[in-house]
N, C-alpha and C positions, 0 to 999 in steps of 0.2 A: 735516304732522306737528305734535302740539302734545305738547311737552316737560311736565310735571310734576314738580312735588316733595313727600314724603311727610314728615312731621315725625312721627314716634315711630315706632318699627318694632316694636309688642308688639303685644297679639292682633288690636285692632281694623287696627294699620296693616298688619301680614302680609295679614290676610284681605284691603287694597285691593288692595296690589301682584298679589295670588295670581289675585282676580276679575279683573283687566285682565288677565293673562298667561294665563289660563286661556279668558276670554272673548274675547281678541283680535279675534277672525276678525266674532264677530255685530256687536262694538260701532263696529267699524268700518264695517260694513254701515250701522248704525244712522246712524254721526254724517260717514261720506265723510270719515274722516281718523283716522291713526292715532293712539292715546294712548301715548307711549315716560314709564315710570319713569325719568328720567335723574342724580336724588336720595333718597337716603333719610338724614334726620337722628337721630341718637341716638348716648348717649355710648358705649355698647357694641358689642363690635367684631362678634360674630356671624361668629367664622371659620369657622363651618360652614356658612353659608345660601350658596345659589348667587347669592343678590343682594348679597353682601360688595364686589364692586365698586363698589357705588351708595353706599356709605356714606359719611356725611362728617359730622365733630362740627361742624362749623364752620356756622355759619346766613349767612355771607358768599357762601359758594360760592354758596348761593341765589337770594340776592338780587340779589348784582351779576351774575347770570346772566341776562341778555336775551332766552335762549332758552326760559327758564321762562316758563307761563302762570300758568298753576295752581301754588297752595299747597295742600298735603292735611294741615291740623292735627290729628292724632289724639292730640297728647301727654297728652291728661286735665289737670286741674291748670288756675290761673288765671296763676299768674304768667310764666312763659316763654310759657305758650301766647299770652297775652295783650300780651306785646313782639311775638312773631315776628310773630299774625299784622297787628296794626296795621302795625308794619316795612313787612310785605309789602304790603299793600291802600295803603300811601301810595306804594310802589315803582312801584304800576300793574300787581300782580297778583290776580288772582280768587283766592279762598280758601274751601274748603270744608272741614266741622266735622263733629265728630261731638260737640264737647265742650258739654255743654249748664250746666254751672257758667260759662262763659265768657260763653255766648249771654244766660242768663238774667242777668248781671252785668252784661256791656257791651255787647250787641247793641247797642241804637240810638245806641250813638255809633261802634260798627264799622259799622253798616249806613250809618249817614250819611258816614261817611269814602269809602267803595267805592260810595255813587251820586256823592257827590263828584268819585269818580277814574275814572269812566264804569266799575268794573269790580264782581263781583258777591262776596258773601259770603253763601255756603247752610250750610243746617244740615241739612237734612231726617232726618239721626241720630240730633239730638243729643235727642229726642224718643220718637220710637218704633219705633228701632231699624230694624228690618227693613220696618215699616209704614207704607204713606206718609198723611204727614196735613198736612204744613207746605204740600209744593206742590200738593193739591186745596185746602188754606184758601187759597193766593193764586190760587189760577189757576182749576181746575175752580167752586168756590162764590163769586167774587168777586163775582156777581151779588145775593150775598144779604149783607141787616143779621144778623150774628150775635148771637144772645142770650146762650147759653149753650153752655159746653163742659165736656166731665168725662167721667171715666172711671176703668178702671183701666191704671195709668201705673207699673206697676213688677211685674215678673215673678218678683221674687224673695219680696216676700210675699205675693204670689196663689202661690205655690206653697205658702210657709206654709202659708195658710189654709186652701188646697185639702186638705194632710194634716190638717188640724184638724178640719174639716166631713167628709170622705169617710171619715179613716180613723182619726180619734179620736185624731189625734198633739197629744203639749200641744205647747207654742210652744219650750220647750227642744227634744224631740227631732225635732221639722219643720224647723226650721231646722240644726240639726247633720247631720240629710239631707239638706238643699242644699247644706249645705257641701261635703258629699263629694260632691255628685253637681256640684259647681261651678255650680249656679245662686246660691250666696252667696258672699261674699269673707267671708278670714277675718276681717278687722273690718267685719262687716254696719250698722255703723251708717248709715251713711249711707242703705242700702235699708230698715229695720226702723226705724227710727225715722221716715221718711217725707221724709228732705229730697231723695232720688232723686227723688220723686215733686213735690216742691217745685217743683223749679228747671224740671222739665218744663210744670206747670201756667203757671208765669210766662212762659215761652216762649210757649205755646198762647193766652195768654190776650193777651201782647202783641200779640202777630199779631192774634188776631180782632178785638181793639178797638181798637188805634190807638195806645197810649201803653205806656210801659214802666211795668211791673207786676214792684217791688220782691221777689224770692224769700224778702229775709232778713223783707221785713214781714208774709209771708201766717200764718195761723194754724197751725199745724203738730201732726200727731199722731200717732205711728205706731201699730205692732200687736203692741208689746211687754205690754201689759197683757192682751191678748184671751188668753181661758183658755175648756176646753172645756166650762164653765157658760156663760160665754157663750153659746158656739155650740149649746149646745143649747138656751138661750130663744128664740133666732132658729128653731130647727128647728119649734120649738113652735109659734109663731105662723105659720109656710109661710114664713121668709124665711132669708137665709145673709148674712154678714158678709165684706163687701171695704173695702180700703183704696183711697178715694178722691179723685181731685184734680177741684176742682171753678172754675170759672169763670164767673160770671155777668155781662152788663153790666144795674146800676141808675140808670135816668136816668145820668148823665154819669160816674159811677164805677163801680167794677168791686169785685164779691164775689169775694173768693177764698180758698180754704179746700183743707187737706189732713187727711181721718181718717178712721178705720175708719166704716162707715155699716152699720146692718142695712137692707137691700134685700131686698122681696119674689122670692118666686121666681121668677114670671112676668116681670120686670123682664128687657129681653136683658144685662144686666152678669151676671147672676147663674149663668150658664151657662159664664162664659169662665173656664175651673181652668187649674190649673199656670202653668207661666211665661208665657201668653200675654195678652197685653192688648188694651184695647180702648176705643174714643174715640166717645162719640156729640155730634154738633155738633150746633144748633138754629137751623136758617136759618129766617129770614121767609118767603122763596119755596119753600126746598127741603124745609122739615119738619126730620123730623129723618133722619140720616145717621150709623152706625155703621162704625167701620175696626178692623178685627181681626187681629191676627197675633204672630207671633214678636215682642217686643219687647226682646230683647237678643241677644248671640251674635253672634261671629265672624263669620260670612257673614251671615248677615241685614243686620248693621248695615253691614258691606265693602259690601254690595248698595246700601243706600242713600246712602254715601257716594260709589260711583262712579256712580249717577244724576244726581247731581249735577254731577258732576264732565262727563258727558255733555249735559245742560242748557248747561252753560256753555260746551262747546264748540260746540254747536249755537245759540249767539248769545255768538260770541266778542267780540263789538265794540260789546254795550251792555249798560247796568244792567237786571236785570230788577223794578227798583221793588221788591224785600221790605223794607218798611222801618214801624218806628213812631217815636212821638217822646218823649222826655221831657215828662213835663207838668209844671208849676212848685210845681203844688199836688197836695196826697195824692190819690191817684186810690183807695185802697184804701178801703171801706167796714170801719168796726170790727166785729168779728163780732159784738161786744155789742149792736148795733141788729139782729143780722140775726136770721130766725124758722127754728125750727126745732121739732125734737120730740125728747126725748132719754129713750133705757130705761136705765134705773135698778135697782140692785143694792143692797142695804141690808141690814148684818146688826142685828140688830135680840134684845133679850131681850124684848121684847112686842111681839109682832107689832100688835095691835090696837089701841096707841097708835098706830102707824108708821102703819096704815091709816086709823086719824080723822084723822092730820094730813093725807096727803096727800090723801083726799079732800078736806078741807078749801082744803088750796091749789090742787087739781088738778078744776076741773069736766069731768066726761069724762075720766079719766082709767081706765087699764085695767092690770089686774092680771095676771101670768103666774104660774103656778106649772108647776114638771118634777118627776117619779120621782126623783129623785138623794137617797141620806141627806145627801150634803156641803152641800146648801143649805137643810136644813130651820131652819137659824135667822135665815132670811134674809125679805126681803120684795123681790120685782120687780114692776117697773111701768114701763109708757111713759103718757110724759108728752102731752098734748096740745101743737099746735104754737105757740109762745109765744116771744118776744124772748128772744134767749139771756141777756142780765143778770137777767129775769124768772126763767128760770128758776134761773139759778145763785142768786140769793137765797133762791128757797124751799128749795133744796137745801141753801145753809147754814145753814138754820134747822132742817131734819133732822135734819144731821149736828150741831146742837149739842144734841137731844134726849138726855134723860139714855139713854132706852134704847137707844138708837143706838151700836152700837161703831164703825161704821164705814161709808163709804160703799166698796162693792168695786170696781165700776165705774159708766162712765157712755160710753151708746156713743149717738151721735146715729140717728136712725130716717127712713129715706124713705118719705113717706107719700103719694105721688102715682102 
């Protein structure tokens, strides 16, 4: 019998407890021993749940508990989660996460403390929820040099977007439908501004290259500016608009980057709507390799929490080596050297100044126009692909033109 402990008991920790109780009878088949909830932490008493016996505020009872294997961190948040579970992994217990603020912050000094103590710390949650991608990047693709990884990594504004492109929703009312339909928290910042999609990236990216890859340093942009002119230049040209995390290794550092991108249609990101997400890696050996599924939600994410948790009982008595390291020097690549291609929105009282100049800065440079009366004093254009300082200079040479009122937007373009 291996004993467990659950630390937060709100939607993600319910739905572990509910998957082990519910699933019993298979996972025991699976792993030839039983999994018993014998703790569950939080300050709330819950005198309604049939699991009120299990409660205890106390993190003592836990720890000095020798018949616990398992830690089940699901508290969200950095600071408690971030005592208990070092506490735990130096006590000599295995700990698995769903918390990816935590992983993307302290992972490789958590992951070095737990090979340290022969014992393991998983996340496979704290990523992509219901979809696994942490343990085919260590185990199933270890054979391959990873190049690149990206995707879409946050299900609450690919639902946005989804109502934007399909059904003509602006970004106020798409988003106050996910609210009610509970694919958004009432204070969405964290998913609509893009740092959900942040911390995820840093994770993915530490794993596949080696070193820990800073969350708060990567370039950040969410999909609060995207309006349905936008979406319709994109429609214009055969492509649609997702918010994406992106990961590269450059000789010995690592690109990484989070913003909305226009993607062709034919592109496989471009087909994955509503809340679901989707990760394509770039092995040497294996090409490329795409993982698609539910990316948040109560059971999905319970699902890959207790996999975990299953793993580690199926090699209860060694590290299974997930680990990267600190590097001493910046490993992040400034986005300023890096190339890209970026469409451009520009309201303009003479068009045909805007148009000499950017031809002028832009060789190859291509012009959109749409039906809409809203944007007839405007001027759009993608840019060819050019060093991002590159381009943001000639852009503020634009935007210093007298006839220039403003630049609307500026959305980066995949052009491969």
């Amino acid at each position: 019998m291996v004993n467990i402990a659950v630390l937060g008991f709100g939607t993600v920790g319910s739905g572990v407890v509910d998957v082990i109780e519910q699933n019993e009878k298979s996972i025991r088949r699976r792993v030839n021993e039983e999994i018993v909830v014998k703790y569950i932490l939080d300050i709330r008493d819950f005198e309604d749940s049939p699991y009120k016996h299990l409660l205890t505020k106390n993190i003592d009872d836990i720890l000095e508990d020798k018949e616990v294997s398992i830690v089940v961190e699901v508290m969200g948040g950095k600071e408690y989660a971030y005592t208990y579970t070092k506490r735990a992994l130096l006590s000599g217990k295995h700990v698995v996460t769903s918390n990816k603020e935590l992983v993307a912050t302290h992972g490789a000094e958590l992951l070095a403390i737990a090979q340290g103590k022969n014992v393991n710390y998983l996340f496979e949650a704290s990523v992509g929820g219901g979809i696994p991608i942490i343990r085919p990047l260590n185990q199933c693709l270890a054979a391959n040099e990873i190049s690149e990884i990206y995707g879409i990594l946050n299900g609450t504004t690919n639902y946005i977007l989804t109502q934007m492109i399909k059904h003509g929703q602006r970004f106020e009312d798409a988003l106050k439908d996910a609210q009610e339909k509970g694919y958004a928290e009432r204070n969405p910042e964290a998913d609509v501004e893009g740092h959900d999609a942040c911390r995820k990236i840093a994770i993915l990216s530490s794993l596949s290259f080696g070193f820990q890859v800073d969350a708060e340093k990567i370039h950040t942009e969410g999909i609060t500016k995207i309006t349905l002119q936008d979406v319709a230049y994109a429609e214009e040209i055969g492509s649609v608009i997702k918010l994406l995390g992106i990961g590269k290794k450059v000789g010995e550092k690592v690109f990484a980057r989070v913003s909305p991108v226009i993607i062709p249609r034919e592109h496989p990101l471009a087909g994955v709507e509503n809340v679901f997400n989707a990760i394509l890696v770039k092995g040497n050996a294996i090409g490329d390799v795409m993982f698609y599924g539910q990316g948040a939600g109560k059971m999905p994410t319970a699902s890959a929490v207790v996999a975990d948790i299953i793993d580690i009982v199926r090699n209860i008595d060694r590290n299974n080596r997930v680990m990267w390291d600190v590097s001493e020097e910046e490993v992040l690549v400034d986005i300023a050297q890096t190339n890209t291609a970026y469409f451009v929105r520009v309201k303009t009282e003479d068009k045909g100044a805007v148009f000499e100049q950017v031809n002028k800065n832009f060789k190859g440079c291509s012009f959109i126009s749409i039906e809409d009366e809203s944007v007839q004093d405007e001027v759009a254009f993608i840019t060819p692909e050019k060093q991002e300082k590159e381009l943001q200079q000639v852009l503020n040479d634009i935007n210093n033109m007298p006839c220039v009122s403003t630049i609307y937007n500026v959305i980066r373009v995949m052009k491969e």
